[in-house]
N, C-alpha and C positions, 0 to 999 in steps of 0.2 A: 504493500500500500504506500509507505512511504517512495516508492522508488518509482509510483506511479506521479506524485509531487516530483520530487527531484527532473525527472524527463520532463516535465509541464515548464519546469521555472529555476532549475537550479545551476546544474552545471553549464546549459547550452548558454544561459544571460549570462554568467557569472565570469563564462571564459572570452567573451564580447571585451570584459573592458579590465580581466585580470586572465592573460592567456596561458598561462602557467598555474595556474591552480589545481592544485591535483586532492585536495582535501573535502572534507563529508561535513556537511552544512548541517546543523539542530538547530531545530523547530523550537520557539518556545509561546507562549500565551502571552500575549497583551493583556497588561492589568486593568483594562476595561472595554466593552464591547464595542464603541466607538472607537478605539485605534484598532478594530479589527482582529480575525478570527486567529492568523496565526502570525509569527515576526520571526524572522533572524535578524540575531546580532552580526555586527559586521567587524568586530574587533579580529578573531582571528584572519578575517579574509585582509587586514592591513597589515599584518606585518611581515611579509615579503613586499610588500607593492610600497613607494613613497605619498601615497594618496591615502589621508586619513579616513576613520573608521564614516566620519558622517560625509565625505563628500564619496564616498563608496556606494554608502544608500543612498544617495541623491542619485547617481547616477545610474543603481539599477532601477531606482522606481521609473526612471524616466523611459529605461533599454524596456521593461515586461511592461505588454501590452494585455489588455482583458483580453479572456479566452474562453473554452470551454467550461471551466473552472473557475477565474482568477473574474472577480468583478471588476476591482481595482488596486493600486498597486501605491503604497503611500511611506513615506520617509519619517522616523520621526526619529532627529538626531541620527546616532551611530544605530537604528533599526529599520531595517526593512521589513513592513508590514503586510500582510495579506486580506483582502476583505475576499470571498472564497462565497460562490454558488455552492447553496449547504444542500442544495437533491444531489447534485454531483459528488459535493467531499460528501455526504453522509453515506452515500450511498456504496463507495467504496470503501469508508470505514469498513458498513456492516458485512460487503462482502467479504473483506476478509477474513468478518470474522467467525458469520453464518456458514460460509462457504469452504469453508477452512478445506484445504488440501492435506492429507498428511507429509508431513517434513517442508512444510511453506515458511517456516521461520528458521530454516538451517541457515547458516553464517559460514562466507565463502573462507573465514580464515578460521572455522571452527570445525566444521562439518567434515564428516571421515577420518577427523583425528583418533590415534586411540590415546587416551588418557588415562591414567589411574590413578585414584586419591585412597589415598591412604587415613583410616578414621578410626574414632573409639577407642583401639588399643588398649584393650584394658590389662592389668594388674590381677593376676589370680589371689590375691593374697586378701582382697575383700569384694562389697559392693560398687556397682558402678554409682557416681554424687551427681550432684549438681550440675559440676563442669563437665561431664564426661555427656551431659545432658544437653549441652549447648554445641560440645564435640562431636556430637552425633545427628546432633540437629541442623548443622553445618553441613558437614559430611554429606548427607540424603540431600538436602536441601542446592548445594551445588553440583552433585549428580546429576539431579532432574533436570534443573537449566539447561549444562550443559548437552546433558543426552537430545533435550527440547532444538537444540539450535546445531546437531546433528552430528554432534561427537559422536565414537565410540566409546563410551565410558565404563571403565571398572572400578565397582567399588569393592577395597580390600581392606583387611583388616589383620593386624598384629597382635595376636595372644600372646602374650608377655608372662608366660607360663613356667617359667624359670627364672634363679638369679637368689640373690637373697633377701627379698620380699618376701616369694613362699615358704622359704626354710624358715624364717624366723614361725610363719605360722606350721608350719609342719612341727619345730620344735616344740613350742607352748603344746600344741596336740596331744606331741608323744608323751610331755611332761606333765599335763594335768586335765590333759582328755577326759580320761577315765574311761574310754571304749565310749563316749557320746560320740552320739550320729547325729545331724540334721535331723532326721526322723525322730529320733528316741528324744529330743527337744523342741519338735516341731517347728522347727525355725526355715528359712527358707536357706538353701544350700551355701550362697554365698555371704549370708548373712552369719553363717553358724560360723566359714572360714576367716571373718572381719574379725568374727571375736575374740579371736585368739592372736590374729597379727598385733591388735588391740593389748592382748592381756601380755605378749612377749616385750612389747616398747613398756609398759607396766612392771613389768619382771627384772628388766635388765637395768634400770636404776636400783633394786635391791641386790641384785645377783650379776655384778660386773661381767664374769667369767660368762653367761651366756652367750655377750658374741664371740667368743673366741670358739664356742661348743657350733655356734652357726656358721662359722667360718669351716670349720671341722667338715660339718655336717654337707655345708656345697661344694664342698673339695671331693665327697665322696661321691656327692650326686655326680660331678661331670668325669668322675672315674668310673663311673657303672658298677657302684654297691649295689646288689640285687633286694637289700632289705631295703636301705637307702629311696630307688629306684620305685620301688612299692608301696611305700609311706607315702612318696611325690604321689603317684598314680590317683592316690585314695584322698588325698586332700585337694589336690588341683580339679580332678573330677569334679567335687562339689560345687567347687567354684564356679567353676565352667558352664555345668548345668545350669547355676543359679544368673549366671549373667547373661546365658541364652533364653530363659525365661523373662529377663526383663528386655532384652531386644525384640522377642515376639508383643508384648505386650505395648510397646513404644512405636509398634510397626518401622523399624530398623533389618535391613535386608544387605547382604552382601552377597558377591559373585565369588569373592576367591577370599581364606582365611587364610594363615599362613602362625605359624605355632613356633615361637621363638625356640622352645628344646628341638627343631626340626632342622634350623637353619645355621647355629650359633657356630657348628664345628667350620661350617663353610663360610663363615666368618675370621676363622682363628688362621683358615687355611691360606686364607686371599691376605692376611697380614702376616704371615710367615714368610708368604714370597715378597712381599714390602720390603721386608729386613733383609732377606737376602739381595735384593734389587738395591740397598739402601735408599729407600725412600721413609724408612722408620729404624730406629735404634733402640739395641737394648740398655736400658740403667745399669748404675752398680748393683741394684737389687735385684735383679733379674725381668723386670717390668718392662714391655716393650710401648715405646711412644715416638710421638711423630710432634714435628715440630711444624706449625701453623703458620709461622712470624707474627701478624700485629694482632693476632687470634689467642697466639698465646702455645704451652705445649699439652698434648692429650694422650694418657693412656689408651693402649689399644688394649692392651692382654696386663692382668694382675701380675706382681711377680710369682705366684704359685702356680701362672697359667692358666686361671679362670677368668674368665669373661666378664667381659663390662658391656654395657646398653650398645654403644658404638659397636662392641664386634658384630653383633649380630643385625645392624642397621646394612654396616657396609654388605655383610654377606647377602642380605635380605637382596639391596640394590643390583646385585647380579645375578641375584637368581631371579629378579624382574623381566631386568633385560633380557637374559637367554629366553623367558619365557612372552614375552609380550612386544618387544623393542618397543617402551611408546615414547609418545610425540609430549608428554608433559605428563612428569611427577609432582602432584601435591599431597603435602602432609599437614593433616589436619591439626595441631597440636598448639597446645595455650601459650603463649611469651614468656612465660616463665622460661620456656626452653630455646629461646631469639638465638641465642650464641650456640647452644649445642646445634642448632642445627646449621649454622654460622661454618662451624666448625666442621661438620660431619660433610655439608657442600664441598669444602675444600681438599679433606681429605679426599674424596671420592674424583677431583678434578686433577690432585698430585699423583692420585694411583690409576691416571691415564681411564677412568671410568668412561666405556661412550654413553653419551646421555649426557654428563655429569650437569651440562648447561642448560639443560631442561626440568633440573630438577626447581620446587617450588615450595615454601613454607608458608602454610597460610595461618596466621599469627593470631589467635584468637584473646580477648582480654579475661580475666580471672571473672568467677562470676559469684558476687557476695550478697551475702544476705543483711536486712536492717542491724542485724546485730554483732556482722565482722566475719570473717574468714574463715573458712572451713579448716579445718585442720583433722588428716587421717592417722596420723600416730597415734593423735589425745583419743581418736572416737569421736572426735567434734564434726561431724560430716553429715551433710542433708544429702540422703542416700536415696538413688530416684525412685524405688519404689516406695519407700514410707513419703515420699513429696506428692508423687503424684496420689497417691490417697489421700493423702490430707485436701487437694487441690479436687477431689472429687467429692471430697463430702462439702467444701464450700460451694463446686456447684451444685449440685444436690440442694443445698439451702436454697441457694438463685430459681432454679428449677421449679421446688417447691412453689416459691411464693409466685411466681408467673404462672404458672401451669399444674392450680393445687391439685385438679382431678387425674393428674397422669397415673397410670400405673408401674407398681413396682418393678418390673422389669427393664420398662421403659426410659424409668429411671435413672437405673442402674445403666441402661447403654448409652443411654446421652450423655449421663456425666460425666463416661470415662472420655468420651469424643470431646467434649466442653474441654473438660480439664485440658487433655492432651492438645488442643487447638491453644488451648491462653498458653501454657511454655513454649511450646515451639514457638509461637508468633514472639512473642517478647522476647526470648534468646535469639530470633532472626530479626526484629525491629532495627536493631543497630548497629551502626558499622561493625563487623566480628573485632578490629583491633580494640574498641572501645570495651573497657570493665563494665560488666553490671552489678546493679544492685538491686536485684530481685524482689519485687512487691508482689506478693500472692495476690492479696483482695485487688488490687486493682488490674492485674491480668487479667482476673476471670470477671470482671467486668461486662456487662451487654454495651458499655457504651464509651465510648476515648478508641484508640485505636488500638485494640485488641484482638485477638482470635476470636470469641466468643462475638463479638459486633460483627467484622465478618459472617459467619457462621447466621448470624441473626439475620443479618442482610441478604444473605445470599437464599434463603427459607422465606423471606417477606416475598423478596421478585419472583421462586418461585411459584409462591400462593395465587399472584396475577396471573400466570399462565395456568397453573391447578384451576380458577372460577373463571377462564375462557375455557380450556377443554374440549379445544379440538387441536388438530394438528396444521402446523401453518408447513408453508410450502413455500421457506426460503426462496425456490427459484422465483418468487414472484415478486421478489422486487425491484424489478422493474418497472411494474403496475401498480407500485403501491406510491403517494405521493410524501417523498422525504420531507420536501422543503415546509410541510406543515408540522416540524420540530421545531420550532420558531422560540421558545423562551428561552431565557436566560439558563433556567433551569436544564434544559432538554440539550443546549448548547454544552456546559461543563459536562454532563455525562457522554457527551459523543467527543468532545477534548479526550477526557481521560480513555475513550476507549481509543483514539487515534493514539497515543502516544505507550500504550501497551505493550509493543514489539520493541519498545526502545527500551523501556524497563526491565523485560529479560536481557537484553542484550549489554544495555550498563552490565547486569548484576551477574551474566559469565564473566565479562571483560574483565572487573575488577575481583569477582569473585567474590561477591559481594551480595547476600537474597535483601539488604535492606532497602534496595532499589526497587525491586519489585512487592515487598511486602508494604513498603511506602505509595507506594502506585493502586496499590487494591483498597488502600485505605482511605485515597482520596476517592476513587473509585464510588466507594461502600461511602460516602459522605456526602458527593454529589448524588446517585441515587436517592438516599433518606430524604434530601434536598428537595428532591424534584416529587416523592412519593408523597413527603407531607402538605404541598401545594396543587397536587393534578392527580387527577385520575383516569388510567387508562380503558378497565370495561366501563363499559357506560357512556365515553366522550363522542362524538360525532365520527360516526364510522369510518371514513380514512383516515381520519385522526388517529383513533383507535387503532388499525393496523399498524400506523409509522410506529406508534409507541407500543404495540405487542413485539416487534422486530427490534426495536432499541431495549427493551426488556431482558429479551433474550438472549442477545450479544453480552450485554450484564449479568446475566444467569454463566452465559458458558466462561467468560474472563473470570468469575468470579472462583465458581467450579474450577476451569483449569490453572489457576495462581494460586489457592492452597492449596492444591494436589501437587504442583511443584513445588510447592514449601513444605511437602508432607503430613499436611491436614487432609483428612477424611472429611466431607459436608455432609451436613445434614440435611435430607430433604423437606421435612416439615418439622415446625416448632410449634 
């Protein structure tokens, strides 16, 4: 759609009086309906050229002539403004939107790439928190886009199923277990495994000597003690289960897992040959490291020869490439970790890695609660599954009082949808570098710009189409009269649906769903807008159609923009 603008008025005028422009024009909204429907700034088209940004506008207003589309064509300063035959532009809005093609919004510099992002990564040694909730939420959420604008995309994931995190929980087990099972506690699997990572950081301020017994104890694991080897099996399993249990319920999905005891030797392997290549050296203590320069220097291999996080990153990264070669690795991981993976790029670029310049950290900010920082050693951690119960029995209250006759069942499925729509949407609200600070009640909100308003919004518009109740026959409009979308109102809802395509497309570029989650919410704002002043059944029958066909363009944007943010809609409220 856009690119049917651009051929009408973009490049062909723009190369008239700047011949060398080779750059992509944004559309933006005049702050009022009198300076017309759409404008480009002319600042970046000045600066290659010695003609500034306002005698730029002057002189395209004067080159575009009205057209098929273009009523007229008007300067105001450093913008160039559009006043726009709105049967024409609305019309090809809706087309693209009713008429949708499959793969119509691939992006010629995205499209057929293979990509893999790397997400979640969790820790066997407890539950997945908070972050790891916004880590995943990320994750999914930049998947969709991109797979939308015609990647090939895989999402993978790092079980971190080794190291001494789990031994420490393996230890407290063997030492004050007492043959308890998750079962024989009823506790949920990886909840039972928290508790004892929990009771070992507990332990080891009374009983020094423990980490020396856990250092013991991972020395024997990557020697293959068969008891050793068996205690892992029985404790990592629980975990394991229990944190695939809260991926199904979070609707979180991967292509390919990948299990750090699987890969870590083929890590130790590909730095052995480093040393002997000299591209890494050993210490007096037997420790092999590699020197960064203004990064600083990093252990590869412990000096007992057990593994650190990096060995098994690098190994990970060529068992990638042998298996996929792709065109852009991103790692989904919080800033806490800005420098290891600083570091880990470099490496990968001194040991001659192909790829290496593709690889991609996408920097997520901590995400805190009204009362401060989580912390997993103390046990201080808002663990996702006791959050998202809690965030269901708040909606549950919401619920209640809007819709006291619903029944129990019904209840119970909406709320988990409600809930699950207010986190994701607020952990995707904002730039991913930016920290949060987590307000439950005003997530689950029906009103400000949340999940649940969405969600509300999207169940209103399709109640309009539920009390019309027949099926419309998108190909018809051509026979249906646009230009009677005339108010202000009816105007901002066909804005936001033109500028749509541009909001996924920010939000691969940058990697970034606040672009689009931002876009749905003014979206769901101008709708409300136009709902509390007009009414569609009942208004003067081609009226009525123009606005059952703008309805529904609303219904599917809506529909397909938390599906890519990985919200599930609810059909009726």
């Amino acid at each position: 759609m856009k690119n049917f603008f651009f051929y009408l008025f973009n490049i062909h005028h723009i190369k008239l009086v700047l011949p060398d422009f080779k750059g992509e024009l944004n559309f933006i909204i005049p702050p009022n309906l009198e300076m017309g429907d759409l404008g480009i700034g002319c600042f970046d088209l000045s600066l290659n050229s010695s003609k500034k940004p306002e005698e730029i506008a002057e002189i395209l207003s004067q080159k575009i002539k009205p057209s098929s589309v273009i009523e007229k064509v008007k300067n105001f300063g450093p913008y160039l403004n559009f006043f726009l035959k709105k049967d024409v532009w609305f019309k090809a809005i809706l087309e693209d939107i009713l008429l949708a093609k499959p793969g119509q919004y691939k992006e010629k510099d995205i499209k057929d790439k293979t990509i893999l992002i790397e997400f979640s990564s969790p820790n066997t040694n407890k539950p997945q928190h908070l972050g790891h909730l916004r880590n995943n939420s990320l994750g999914m959420a930049i998947s969709n886009i991109l797979s939308e604008l015609g990647a090939n995309v895989i999402k993978t994931n790092l079980i971190n199923d080794r190291g001494m995190h789990i031994i420490k929980a393996m230890l407290a087990w063997q030492k004050w277990g007492e043959r308890k099972t998750p079962q024989s506690e009823g506790k949920k699997p990886d909840h039972f495994v928290g508790d004892f990572y929990v009771l070992f950081e507990k332990k080891k301020e009374e009983i020094p000597s423990l980490v020396d017994e856990a250092h013991c104890l991972l020395k024997k694991w990557e020697e293959g003690d068969p008891k050793t080897i068996k205690l892992w099996q029985i404790i990592n399993n629980w975990a394991i289960e229990g944190i695939f249990e809260t991926y199904k319920k979070t609707g979180v999905k991967f292509d390919k897992i990948y299990y750090e005891s699987e890969i870590y030797e083929l890590g130790k392997s590909i730095i052995k040959r480093a040393l002997k290549k000299g591209a890494a050296y050993k210490r007096e203590d037997g420790a092999i490291e590699i020197d960064l320069g203004d990064l600083g220097k990093r252990v590869l291999l412990r000096a007992d020869k057990t593994s650190v996080y990096i060995t098994q990153d690098i190994g990970l990264a060529y068992l990638r490439w042998q298996e996929y070669q792709p065109d852009k690795m991103i790692y989904v991981v919080a800033s806490e970790q800005d420098h290891y993976f600083q570091s880990l790029f470099k490496i990968l670029e001194l040991l001659d890695f192909p790829g290496a310049k593709n690889y991609y950290h996408l920097s997520y900010g901590i995400v805190f609660l009204p009362e401060g920082r989580m912390k997993s050693r103390e046990g201080k951690v808002v663990e996702i599954d006791d959050f998202i119960l809690e965030m269901e029995n708040l909606a549950k209250k919401e619920i209640s009082t809007r819709w006291p006759n619903i029944s129990s069942d019904e209840l119970s499925e909406r709320a988990l949808k409600i809930a699950l729509a207010a986190v994701k949407f607020y952990l995707l609200y904002f730039k991913p570098s930016r920290p949060i600070i987590y307000k439950p009640k005003e997530s689950i909100s029906f009103e400000g710009a949340t999940g649940p308003y969405l969600l509300y919004t999207y169940a209103r518009a399709r109640s309009i189409l539920e009390k019309w109740g027949k099926e419309i026959d998108f190909n018809d409009i051509n026979e249906i009269d646009l230009s009677l979308l005339k108010t202000k109102e009816e105007l901002k809802i066909m804005e936001s649906l033109f500028f749509w395509p541009e909001a996924i497309k920010q939000s691969a570029k940058n990697y970034n769903p606040a672009y689009l989650s931002q876009a749905l919410i003014k979206l769901a704002q101008n709708f409300n807008e136009f709902y509390h002043f007009h009414k569609v059944i009942g208004s003067e029958e081609k009226l009525e159609k123009a606005r059952l066909l703008m309805v529904n363009a609303v219904c599917q944007i809506l529909k397909k923009g938390l599906n890519l943010l990985g919200i599930e809609t609810i059909e009726k409220m």
